[in-house]
C-alpha positions as CSV (number, residue, x, y, z in Angstrom):
1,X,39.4,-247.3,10.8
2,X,43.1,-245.8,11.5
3,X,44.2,-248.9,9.5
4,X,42.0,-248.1,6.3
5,X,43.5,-244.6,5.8
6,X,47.0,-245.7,6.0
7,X,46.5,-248.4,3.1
8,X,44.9,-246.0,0.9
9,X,48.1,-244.3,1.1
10,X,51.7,-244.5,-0.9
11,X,53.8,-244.9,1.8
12,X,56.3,-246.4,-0.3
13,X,59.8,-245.3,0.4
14,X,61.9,-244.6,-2.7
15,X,64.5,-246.7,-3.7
16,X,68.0,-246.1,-3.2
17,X,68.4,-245.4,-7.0
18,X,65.7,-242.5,-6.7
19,X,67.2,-240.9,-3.3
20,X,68.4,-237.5,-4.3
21,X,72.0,-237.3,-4.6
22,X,74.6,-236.1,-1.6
23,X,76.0,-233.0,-1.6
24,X,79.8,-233.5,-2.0
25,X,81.5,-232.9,1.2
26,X,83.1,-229.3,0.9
27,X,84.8,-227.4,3.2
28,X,81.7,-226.1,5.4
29,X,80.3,-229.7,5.3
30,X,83.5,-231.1,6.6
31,X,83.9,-231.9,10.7
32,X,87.7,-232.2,10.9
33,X,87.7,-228.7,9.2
34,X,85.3,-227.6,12.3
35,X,87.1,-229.3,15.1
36,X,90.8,-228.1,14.3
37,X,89.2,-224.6,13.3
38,X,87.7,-224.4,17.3
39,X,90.6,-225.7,19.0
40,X,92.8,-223.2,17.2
41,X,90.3,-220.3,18.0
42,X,90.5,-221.7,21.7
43,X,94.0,-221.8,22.0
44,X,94.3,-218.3,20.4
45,X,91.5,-216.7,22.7
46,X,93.3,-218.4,25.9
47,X,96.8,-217.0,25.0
48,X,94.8,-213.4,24.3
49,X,93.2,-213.4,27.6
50,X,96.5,-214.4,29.3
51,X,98.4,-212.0,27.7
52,X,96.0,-209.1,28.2
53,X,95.4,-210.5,32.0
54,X,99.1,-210.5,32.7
55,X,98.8,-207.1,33.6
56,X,96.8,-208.2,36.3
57,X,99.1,-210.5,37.8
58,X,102.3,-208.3,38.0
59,X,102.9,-205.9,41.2
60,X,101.9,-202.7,41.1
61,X,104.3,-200.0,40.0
62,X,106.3,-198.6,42.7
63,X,105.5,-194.8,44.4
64,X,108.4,-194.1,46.7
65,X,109.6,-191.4,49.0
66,X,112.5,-190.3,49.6
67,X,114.4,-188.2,52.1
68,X,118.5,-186.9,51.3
69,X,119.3,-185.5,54.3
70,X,122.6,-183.2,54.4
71,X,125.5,-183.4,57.3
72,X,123.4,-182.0,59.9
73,X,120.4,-184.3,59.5
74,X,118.6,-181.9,57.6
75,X,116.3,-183.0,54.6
76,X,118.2,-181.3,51.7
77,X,116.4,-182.9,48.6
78,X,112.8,-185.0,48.2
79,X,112.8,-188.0,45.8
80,X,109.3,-188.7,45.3
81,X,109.5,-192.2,42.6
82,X,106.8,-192.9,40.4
83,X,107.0,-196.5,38.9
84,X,104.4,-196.1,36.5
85,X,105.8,-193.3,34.3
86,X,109.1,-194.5,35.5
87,X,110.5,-190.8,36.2
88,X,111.3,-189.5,39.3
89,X,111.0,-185.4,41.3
90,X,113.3,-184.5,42.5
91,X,112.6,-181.3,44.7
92,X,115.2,-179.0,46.9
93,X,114.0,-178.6,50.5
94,X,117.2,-177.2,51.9
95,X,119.7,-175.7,49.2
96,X,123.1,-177.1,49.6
97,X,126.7,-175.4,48.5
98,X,128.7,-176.2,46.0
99,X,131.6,-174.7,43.9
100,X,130.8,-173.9,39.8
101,X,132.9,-176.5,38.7
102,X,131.1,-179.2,40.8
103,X,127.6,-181.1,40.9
104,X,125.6,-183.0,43.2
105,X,125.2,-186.3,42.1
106,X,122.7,-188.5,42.8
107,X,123.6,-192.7,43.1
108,X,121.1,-195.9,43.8
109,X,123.5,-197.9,46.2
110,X,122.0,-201.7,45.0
111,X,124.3,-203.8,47.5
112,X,127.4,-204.6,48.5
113,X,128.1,-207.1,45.5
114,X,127.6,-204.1,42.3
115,X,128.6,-200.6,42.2
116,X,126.1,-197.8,42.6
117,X,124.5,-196.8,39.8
118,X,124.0,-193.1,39.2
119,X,120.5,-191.3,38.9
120,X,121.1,-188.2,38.0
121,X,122.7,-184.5,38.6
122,X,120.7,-183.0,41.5
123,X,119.5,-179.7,41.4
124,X,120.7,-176.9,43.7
125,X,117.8,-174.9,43.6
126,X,114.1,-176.0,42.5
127,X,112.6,-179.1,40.7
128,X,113.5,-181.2,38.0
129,X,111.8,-184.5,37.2
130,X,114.5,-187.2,35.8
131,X,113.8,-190.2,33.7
132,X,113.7,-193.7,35.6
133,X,115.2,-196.1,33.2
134,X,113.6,-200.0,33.7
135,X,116.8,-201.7,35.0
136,X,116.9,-199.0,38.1
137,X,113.3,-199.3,38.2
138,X,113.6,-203.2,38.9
139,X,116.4,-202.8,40.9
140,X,114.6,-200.3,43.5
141,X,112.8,-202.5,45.2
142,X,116.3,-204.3,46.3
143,X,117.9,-200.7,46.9
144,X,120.1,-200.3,49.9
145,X,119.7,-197.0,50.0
146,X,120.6,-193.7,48.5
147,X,123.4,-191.2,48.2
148,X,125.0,-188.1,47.0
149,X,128.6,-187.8,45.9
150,X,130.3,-184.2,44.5
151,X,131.1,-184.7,41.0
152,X,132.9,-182.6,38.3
153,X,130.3,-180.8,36.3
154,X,127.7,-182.5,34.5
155,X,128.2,-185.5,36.6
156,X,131.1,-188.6,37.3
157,X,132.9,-189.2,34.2
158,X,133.4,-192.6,35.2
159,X,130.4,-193.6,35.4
160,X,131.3,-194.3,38.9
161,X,131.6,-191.5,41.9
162,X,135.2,-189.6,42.4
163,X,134.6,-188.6,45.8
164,X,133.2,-189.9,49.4
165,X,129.2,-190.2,49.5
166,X,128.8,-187.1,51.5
167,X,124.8,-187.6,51.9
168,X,122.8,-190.4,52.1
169,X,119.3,-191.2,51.8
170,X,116.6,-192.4,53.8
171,X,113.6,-194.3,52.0
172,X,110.4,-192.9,53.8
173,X,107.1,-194.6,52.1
174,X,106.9,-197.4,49.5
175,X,108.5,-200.6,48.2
């Protein structure tokens, strides 16, 4: 019975002269178009998400302490560091004396094999917060220590200290 409703039936399949023409292979239709366009898209998302992620991957920033004292083991000044605005506070615990034509100046002693680098003028009274450029940021970690040197005012003008390091500094918390 199945048989008799299948002959009754054109099942005829058209010739290849009647097939309906092929769309002309455009760009949306084309597979190498689609392969380099997703390995390009890969590569791009892999460099984003290592780019953003290499945040993740770095230490984080520094947060240091520390403690000048003066010539009688006193603390005289407070460093407190902060790596991630990359300033530093500077705040007076025990004024210190000085003439008006000098300043307390305050160096990053980075080894025996380069000079110190200097921080900043010191205040003699209150707080100040000082920038923290990125190369004495970097080089903290590797610090010997700190000190302070009497300078002319407004600081060496060498670049360099003039005088003996007449206080030095003792790093209390962090790196």
């Amino acid at each position: 019975m199945a048989r008799s409703l299948y002959r009754d039936q054109d099942l005829a399949l058209p010739t290849p002269d009647e097939q309906a023409p092929v769309s002309q292979a455009g760009l949306w239709n084309n597979m190498l178009f689609w392969r380099t366009w997703s390995l390009l898209a890969s590569g791009l998302l892999v460099m984003l998400a290592l780019h953003l992620g290499a945040g993740a991957w770095l230490p984080a920033p520094l947060d240091t302490l520390v403690v000048i004292n003066d010539g009688v083991e006193r603390p005289a000044w407070l460093l407190r560091v902060d790596g991630s605005r990359q300033q530093f506070k500077i705040q007076v615990l025990y004024p210190q004396k000085s003439t008006p034509q000098r300043s307390f100046e305050l160096w990053l002693l980075t080894g025996k094999s380069q000079p110190p680098r200097s921080l900043g003028l010191l205040p003699s009274h209150d707080a100040i917060i000082l920038p923290l450029s990125a190369d004495n940021l970097r080089l903290l970690p590797k610090a010997s220590g700190f000190a302070v040197s009497l300078e002319p005012v407004g600081g060496s003008p060498t670049a360099q200290p003039t005088g003996p390091f007449l206080y030095q500094g003792v790093i209390v918390a962090g790196i």
